[in-house]
N, C-alpha and C positions, 0 to 999 in steps of 0.2 A: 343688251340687258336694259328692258326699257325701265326698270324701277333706278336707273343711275343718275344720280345728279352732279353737278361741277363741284368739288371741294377746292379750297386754297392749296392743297398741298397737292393738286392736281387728279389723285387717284379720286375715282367717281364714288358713290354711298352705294352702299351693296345694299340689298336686302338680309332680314334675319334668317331665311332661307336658307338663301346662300355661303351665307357665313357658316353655319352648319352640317351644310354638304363637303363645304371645304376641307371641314376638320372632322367629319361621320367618320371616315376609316383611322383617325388614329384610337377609336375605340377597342379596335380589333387589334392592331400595333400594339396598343398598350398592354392587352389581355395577355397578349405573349410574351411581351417585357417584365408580368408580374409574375406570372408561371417562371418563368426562369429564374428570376430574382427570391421568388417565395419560398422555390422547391429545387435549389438548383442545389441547395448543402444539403438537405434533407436524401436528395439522390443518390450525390456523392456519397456519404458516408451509409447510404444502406447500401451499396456497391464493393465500398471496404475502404474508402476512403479517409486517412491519418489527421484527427481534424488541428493538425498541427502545419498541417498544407495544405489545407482549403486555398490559403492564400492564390498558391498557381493557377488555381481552377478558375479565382473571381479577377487574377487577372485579364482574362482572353476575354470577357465582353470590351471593359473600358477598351484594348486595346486594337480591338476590331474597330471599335467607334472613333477613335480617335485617327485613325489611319483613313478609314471608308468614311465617313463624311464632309471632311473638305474635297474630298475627291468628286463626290455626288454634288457637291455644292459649284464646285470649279467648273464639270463638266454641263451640269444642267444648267448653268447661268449664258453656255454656249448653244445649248440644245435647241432646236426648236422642228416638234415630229409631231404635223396637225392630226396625222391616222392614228396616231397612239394617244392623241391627249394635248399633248404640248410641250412643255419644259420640263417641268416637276415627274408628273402623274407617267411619263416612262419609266421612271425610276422605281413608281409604288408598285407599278404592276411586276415588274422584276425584281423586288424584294418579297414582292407579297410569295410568290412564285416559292420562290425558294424557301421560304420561313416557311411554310405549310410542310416542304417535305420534311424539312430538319426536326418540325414538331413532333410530328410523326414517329421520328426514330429517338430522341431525347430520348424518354421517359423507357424506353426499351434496352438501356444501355446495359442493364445488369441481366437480359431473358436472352440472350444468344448462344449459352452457355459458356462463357469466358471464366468464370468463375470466380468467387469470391475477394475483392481484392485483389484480382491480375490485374499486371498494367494492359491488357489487352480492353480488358474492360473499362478501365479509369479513360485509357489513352480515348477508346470509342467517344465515350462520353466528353470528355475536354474538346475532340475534336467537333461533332455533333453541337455543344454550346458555341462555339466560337465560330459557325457556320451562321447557325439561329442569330447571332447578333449581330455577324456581318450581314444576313438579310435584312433583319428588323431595323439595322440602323437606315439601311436604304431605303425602308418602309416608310419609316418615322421622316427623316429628315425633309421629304417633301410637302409634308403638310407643315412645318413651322417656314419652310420658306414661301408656300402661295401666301399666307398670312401678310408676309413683310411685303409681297410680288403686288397682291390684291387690295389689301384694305388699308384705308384711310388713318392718321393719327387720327381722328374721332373715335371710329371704331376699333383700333386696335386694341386696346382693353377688353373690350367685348370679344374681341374673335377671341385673344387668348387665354379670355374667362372659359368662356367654348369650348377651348382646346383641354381645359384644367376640370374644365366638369367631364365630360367625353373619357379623358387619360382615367381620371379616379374614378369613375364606374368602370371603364374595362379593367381596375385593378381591384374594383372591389366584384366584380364579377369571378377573375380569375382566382383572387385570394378562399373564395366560402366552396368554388368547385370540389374540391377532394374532402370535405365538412360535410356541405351536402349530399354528397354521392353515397358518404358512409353512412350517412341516416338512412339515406334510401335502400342499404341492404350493399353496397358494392365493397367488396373486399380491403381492407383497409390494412391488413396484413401480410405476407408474403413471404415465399422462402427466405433462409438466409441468402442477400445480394442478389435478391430480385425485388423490383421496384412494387409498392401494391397496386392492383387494377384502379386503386381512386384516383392515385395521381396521373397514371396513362390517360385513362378517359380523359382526364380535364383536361388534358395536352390536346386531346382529337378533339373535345368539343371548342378551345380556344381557336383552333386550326383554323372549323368553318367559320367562327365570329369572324376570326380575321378576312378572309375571303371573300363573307357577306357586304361585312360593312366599310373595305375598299375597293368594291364594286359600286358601289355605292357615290362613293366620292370619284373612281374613273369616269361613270358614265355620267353623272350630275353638273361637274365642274369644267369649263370650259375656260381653261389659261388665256392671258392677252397675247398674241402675238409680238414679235419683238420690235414692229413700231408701236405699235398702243401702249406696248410697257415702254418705250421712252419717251414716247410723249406724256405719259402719264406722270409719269418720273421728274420729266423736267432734264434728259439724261439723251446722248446719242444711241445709237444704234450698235456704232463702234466700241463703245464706252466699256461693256461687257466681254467683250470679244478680244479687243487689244489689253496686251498687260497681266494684270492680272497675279505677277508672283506672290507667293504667299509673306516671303519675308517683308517684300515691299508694303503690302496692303497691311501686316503686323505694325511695322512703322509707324502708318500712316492712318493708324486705329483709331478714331475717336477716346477721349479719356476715359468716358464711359465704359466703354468695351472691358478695359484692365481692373478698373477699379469692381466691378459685378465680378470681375474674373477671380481677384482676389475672394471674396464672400463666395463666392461659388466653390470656392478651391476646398473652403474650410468644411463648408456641407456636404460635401460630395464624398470627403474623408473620413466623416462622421458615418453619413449614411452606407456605405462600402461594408465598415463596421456592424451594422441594423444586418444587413443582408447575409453577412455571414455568419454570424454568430448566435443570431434569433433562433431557430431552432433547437439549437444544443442550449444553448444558457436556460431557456423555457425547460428544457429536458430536464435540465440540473437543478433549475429552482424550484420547482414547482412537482416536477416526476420524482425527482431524485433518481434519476438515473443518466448514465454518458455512454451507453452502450444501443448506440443507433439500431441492430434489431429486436430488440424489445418492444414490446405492445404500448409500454411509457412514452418512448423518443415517438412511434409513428404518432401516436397518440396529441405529444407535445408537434407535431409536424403539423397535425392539421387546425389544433389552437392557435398554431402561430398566423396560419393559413385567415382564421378569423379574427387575429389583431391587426393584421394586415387590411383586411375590409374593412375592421373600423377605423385604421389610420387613413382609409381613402375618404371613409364617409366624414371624417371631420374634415380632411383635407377638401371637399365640393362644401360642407357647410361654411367651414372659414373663410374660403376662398369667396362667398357672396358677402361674407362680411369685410372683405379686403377692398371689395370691390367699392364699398360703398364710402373708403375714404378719401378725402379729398386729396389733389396731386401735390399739395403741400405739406401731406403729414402721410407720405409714402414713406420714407426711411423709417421714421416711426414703428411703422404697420411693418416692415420688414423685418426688421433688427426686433421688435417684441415678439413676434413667431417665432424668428430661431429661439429667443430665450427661452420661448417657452418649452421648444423640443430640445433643449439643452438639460433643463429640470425634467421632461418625458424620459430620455438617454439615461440618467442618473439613479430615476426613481426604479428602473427595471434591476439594479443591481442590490436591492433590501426587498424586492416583492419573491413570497412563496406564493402566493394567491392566483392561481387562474384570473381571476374577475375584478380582482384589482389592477390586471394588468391592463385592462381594459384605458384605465385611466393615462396611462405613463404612454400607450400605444395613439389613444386622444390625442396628448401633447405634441409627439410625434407629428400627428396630421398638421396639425397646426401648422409647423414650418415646414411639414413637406408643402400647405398649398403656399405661404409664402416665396419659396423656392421654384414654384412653379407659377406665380403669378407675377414677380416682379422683374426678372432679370433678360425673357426675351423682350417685353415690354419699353425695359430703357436703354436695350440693346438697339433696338429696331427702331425707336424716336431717333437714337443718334446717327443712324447711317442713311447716307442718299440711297435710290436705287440703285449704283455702281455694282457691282459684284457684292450683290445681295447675299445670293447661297453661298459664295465661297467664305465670306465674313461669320454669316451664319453656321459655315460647319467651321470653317476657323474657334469660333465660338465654343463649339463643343470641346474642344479641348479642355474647357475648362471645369468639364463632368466628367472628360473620362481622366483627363491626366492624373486629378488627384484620388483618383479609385486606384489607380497602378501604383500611384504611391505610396495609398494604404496596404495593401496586397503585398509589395515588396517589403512592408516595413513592420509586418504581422510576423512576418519569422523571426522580428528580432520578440519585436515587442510581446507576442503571446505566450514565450517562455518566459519573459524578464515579469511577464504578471503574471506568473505562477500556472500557465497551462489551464487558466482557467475562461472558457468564453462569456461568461459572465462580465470578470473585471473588463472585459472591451468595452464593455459598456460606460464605463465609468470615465475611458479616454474618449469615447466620443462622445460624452457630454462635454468635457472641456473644450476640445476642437468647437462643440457645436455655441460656445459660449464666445471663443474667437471668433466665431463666423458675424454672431451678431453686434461684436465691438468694430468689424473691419464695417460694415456698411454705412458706418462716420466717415469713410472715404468717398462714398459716392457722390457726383453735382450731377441731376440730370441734366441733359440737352437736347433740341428738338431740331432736324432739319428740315426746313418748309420748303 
């Protein structure tokens, strides 16, 4: 790369190009992370699903994620296959692979004729998402590790601004899909416990996004070899390859790593919350209605589909505003995002209004870009090259663990607040007001 020049921390200055190409496909990863995440209660419950156990269904992403990504991290930190890419990029092309077929079949879960509410049909569908996320995470995971692999602490702000504008346009992409499609004339309605054509289509059209635009990043980006990455590094050859356990490398985590982990733990509980409950509490506030075939719920299915777009679109606007704070008034900039999605959380449980929810779904953005702007950042200043990816999917544990522990704790909790998805809301404002008092615990670090 002749646009490289010597950095302190060794890794050479990329180009803005390149930085771009590195993170092009997690546009398409993401499209399908928000298809799941947007439409995946909305599914359920037009299928026949008890929205009193959604819970089991939002378990199986975090816990695909949580399991499959130190493993893609462990293993790819060993990898190295010049015909396929390199380290990383065998991984995306064998996630991308397999998300595309599971897309495919999602949205289909209720047209096989299983019938209304069988568990043959529920089961379809629980297994189908838990496939999709075990791809998507293999998807996903490779572009936050060339980030740490490739660029410089100079640039890494920038790459993971990239990554956080990229992520919330393929979620604001994914979010207006089944909105637009029904302006356009595509059916928005469907038998009882069958899915409508707007949300299948936008499953097929997210398929090919994902496909395009990590083709994209396959043939564009060219990984260091594994002496360039330790000389880069400052790190052996060995360094990667020997060792390596996960409890050891927990151990021996920089402070940084636990203390993000903690503020992560609290948003990611909050958020769990948003995902499962947004369409029904929408139904209920606003439709007045909790009977998911009804013209109301699809209806509240695809508003929710456009507060979702606009929680992306604040989340790339804020996120340029994040950017522009200086590295001594970060915890600041962190801790007042979640607040503000704290008060976002809260205000959704007193709004009837469609168009004012617009507002409360803003806030939200807010600290989703916070959340996605600060935590691989000071994760990634604190760790050498060592077992990069395994650190990094080690990491995740700390988005999915505490999704499973909202999920497991919805069965208490959704009856003890009256069976209503609404008051969720109201618990994941306070989690979301914890999140922004725990990031008092954070000291960044940098390893040069």
């Amino acid at each position: 790369m002749s646009q490289e020049n010597s950095q302190t921390a060794g890794l050479p200055t990329l180009s803005s190009s390149m930085i771009w190409m590195i993170n092009f496909g997690f546009l398409g990863v993401q499209t399908a992370f928000t298809l799941q995440s947007s439409q995946m209660s909305r599914i359920f419950q037009t299928i026949g699903a008890d929205p009193n156990n959604l819970g089991w269904f939002f378990i199986l992403p975090p816990l695909a994620g949580l399991i499959v990504q130190p493993i893609i991290g462990y293993y790819s930190d060993r990898t190295w296959a010049p015909k396929l890419g390199g380290r990383r990029l065998p991984y995306l092309l064998l996630g991308t692979i397999v998300a595309v077929i599971v897309m495919l079949l999602l949205p289909n879960s209720g047209s096989f004729g299983f019938g209304y509410g069988s568990l043959a049909a529920l089961w379809f569908g629980a297994i189908t998402v838990a496939f999709l996320d075990l791809s998507s995470n293999v998807a996903m995971q490779p572009f936050k590790m060339m980030v740490g692999d490739m660029v410089n602490d100079d640039q890494k702000s920038y790459a993971y601004g990239v990554q956080s504008f990229l992520s919330n346009t393929g979620a604001v992409l994914a979010a207006i899909f089944p909105f637009l499609l029904t302006l356009m004339g595509v059916a928005n309605k469907a038998p009882k416990g069958v899915v409508p054509q707007s949300v299948i289509i936008s499953f097929y059209v997210g398929a090919a996004l994902l496909v395009i635009t990590s083709l994209f990043t396959i043939f564009r980006v060219h990984e260091y070899d594994p002496a360039t990455y330790a000389k880069y590094h400052g790190i052996s050859e060995a360094d990667n390859k020997e060792g390596g356990n996960w409890l050891t490398l927990l151990r021996h985590a920089p402070k940084a790593f636990w203390t993000v982990t903690l503020v992560q733990f609290f948003c990611w509980f909050a958020f769990q919350y948003l995902w499962t409950y947004s369409a029904g509490a929408i139904a209920s506030n606003v439709w007045g209605t909790t009977n998911a075939s009804s013209v109301g719920y699809q209806d509240a299915g695809n508003w929710y589909g456009v507060l979702a777009a606009v929680q992306s679109i604040a989340a790339v606007i804020w996120s340029y505003v994040l950017a522009k704070v200086p590295n001594k008034y970060h915890k600041l900039g962190y801790a007042g995002s979640l607040l503000l999605g704290a008060i976002g959380f809260i205000s959704v449980f007193y709004i009837h209004d469609k168009w004012t929810l617009i507002i409360s779904y803003t806030l939200v953005g807010i600290a989703w870009a916070g959340m996605n702007t600060y935590p691989l950042t000071i994760v990634t200043n604190a760790l050498s090259g060592k077992h990069m990816g395994t650190y990094l999917g080690l990491f995740n544990g700390s988005i999915c663990l505490p999704q499973i522990v909202a999920s497991l704790l919805s069965f208490v909790l959704f009856p003890m607040l009256g069976g209503s998805q609404v008051h969720m809301f109201l618990l994941g404002g306070v989690v979301m007001i914890l999140a922004a008092l725990s990031v008092g615990t954070i000291h960044e670090t940098y390893v040069r």
